[in-house]
C-alpha positions as CSV (number, residue, x, y, z in Angstrom):
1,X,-41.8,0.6,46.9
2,X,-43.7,-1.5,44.3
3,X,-43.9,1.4,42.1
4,X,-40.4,2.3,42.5
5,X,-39.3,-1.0,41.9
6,X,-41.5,-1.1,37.9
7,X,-39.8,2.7,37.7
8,X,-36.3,1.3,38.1
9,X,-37.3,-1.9,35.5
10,X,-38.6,1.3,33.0
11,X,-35.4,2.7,33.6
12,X,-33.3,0.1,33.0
13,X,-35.3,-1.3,29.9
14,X,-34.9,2.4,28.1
15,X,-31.2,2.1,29.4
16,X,-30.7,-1.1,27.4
17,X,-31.4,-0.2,23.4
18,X,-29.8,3.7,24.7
19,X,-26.7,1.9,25.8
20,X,-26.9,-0.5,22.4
21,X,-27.2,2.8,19.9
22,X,-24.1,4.5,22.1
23,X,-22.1,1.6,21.4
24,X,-22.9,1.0,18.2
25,X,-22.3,4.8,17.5
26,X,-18.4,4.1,18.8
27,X,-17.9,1.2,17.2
28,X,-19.1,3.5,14.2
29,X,-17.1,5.6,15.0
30,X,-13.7,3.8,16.0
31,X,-14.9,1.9,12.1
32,X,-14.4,4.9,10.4
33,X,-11.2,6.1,12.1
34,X,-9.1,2.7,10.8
35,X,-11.0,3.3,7.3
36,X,-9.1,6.5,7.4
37,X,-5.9,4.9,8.7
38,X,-6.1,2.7,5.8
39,X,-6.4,5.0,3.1
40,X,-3.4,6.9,4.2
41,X,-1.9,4.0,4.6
42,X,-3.1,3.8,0.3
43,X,-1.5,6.8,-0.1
44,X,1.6,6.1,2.0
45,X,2.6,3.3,-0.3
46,X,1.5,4.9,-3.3
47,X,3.7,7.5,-2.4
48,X,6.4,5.3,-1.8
49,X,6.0,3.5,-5.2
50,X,6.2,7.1,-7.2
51,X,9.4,7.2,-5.5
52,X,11.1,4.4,-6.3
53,X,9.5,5.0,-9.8
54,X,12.2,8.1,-9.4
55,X,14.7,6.3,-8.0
56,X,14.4,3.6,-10.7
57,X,14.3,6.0,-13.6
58,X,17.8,7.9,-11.9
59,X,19.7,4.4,-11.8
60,X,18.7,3.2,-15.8
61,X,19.7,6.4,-16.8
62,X,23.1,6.7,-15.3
63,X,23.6,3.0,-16.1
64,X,22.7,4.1,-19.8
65,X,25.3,6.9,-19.2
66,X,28.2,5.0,-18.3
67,X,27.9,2.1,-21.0
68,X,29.5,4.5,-23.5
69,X,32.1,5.7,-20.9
70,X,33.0,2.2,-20.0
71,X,33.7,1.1,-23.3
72,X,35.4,4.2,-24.1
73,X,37.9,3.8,-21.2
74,X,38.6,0.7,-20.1
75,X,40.3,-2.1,-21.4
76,X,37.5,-4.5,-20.4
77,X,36.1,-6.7,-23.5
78,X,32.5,-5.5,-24.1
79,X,30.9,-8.5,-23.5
80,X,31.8,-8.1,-19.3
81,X,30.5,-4.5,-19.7
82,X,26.8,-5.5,-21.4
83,X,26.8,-8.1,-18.8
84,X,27.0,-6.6,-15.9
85,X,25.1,-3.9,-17.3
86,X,22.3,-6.3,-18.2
87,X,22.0,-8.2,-14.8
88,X,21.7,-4.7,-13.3
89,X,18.8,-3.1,-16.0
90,X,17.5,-6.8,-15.4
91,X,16.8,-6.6,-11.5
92,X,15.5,-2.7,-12.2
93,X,12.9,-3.5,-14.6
94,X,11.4,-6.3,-12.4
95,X,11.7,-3.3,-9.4
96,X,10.2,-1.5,-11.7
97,X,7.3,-3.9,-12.3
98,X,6.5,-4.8,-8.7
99,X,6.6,-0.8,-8.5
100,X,3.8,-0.4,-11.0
101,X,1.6,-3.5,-9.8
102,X,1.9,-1.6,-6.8
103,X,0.4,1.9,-7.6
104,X,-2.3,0.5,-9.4
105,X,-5.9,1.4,-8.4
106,X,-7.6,-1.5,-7.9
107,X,-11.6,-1.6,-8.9
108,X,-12.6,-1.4,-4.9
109,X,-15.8,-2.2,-3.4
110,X,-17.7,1.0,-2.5
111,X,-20.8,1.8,-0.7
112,X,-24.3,2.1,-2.2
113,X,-25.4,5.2,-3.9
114,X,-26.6,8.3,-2.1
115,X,-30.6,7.5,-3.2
116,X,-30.0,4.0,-1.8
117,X,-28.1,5.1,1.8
118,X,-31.1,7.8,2.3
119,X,-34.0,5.1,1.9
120,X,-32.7,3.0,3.4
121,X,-31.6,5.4,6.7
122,X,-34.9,7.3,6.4
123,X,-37.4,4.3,5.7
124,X,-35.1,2.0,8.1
125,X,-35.3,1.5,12.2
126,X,-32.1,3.2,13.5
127,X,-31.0,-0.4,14.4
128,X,-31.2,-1.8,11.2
129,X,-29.7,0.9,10.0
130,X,-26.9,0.7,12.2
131,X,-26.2,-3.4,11.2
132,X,-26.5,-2.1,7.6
133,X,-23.7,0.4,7.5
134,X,-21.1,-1.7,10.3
135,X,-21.6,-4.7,7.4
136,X,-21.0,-2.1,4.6
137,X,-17.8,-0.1,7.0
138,X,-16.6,-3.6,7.4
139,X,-16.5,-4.9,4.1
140,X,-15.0,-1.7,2.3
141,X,-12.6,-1.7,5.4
142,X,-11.3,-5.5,4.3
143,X,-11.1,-4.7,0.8
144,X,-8.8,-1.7,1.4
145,X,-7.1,-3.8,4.5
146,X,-6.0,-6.4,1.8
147,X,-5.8,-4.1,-1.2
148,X,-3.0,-2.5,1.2
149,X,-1.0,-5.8,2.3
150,X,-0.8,-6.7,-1.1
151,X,0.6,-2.9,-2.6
152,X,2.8,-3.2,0.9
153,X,4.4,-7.0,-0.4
154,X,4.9,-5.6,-4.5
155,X,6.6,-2.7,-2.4
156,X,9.1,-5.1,-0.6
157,X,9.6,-7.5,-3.9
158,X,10.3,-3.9,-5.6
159,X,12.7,-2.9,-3.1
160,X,14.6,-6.4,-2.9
161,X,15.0,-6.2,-6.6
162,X,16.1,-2.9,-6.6
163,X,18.5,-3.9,-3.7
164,X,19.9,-6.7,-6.2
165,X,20.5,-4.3,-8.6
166,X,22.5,-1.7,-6.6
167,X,24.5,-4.6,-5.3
168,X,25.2,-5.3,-8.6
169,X,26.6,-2.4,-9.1
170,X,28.6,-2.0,-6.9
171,X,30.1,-5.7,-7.2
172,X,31.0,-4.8,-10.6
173,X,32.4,-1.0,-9.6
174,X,34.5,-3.3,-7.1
175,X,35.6,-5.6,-9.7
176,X,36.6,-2.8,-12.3
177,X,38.5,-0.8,-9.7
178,X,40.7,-4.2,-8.9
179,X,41.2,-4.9,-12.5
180,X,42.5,-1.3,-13.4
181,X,44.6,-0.6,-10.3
182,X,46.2,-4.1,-11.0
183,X,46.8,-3.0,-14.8
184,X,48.6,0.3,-14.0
């Protein structure tokens, strides 16, 4: 029974540091699976800012295109036309800054080199070595984490701005269809 008793005490001491190394494998594990998430979540939004890089370029060129066409044939002064025209081109090129701050690579954190990882793996305890790359997972996790809330709020001032400048469209498309249908 005694002996039994120091076998179950073995048992459960060798279960202990197992047990520790399996979690730490998941937790590993479940580390690397939001790193992934995250960096298609990077290339989600730089994705998204190409385009409304597109979207943007569409907009100032068909604004371009309809200044001379404007002019041409209405009876609007020019001044109303370069105005409107200029609010609008305004509100795009700040879209279209937000849209640039937000595809830009940032200089990230990284892990160590490949010399580095493999002495310190191979000339490392399995434990140690464990702590070491959670702490390193972790950090390059945050950086990416917050490199990605910041692309995702550019992305939302972009879209407002480009928002303001589609509405300002169409307030003035609004506005020159009730001054020419009163005029005929």
């Amino acid at each position: 029974m005694e002996q039994q008793f120091s076998e179950n005490e073995d048992n459960k001491e060798s279960e202990e540091p197992d047990s520790s190394n399996q979690m730490k494998s998941e937790i590993i594990r479940m580390g690397l699976f939001s790193f992934e998430l995250e960096e298609k979540r990077e290339q989600s939004l730089i994705t998204q800012s190409g385009y409304m890089l597109t979207g943007f370029s569409i907009i100032f060129v068909m604004l371009l295109a309809a200044v001379p066409i404007l002019l041409d044939y209405t009876k609007l002064p020019s001044s109303v036309v370069f105005l409107f025209i200029g609010i609008s081109l305004m509100f795009l090129i700040i879209s279209m800054l937000f849209t640039v701050a937000a595809q830009w690579r940032y200089q990230h954190y990284g892990l160590k080199d490949i010399e580095s990882i493999y002495n310190f793996m191979y000339f490392e305890s399995l434990e140690t070595a464990d702590d070491w790359w959670l702490k390193n997972l972790n950090e390059l996790y945050n950086f990416k984490n917050d490199s990605n809330n910041t692309r995702s709020r550019l992305m939302k001032l972009s879209a407002v701005s480009f928002s303001f400048s589609i509405l300002t469209i169409l307030i003035y498309l609004i506005t020159l269809l009730i001054i020419l249908h009163r005029g005929s």
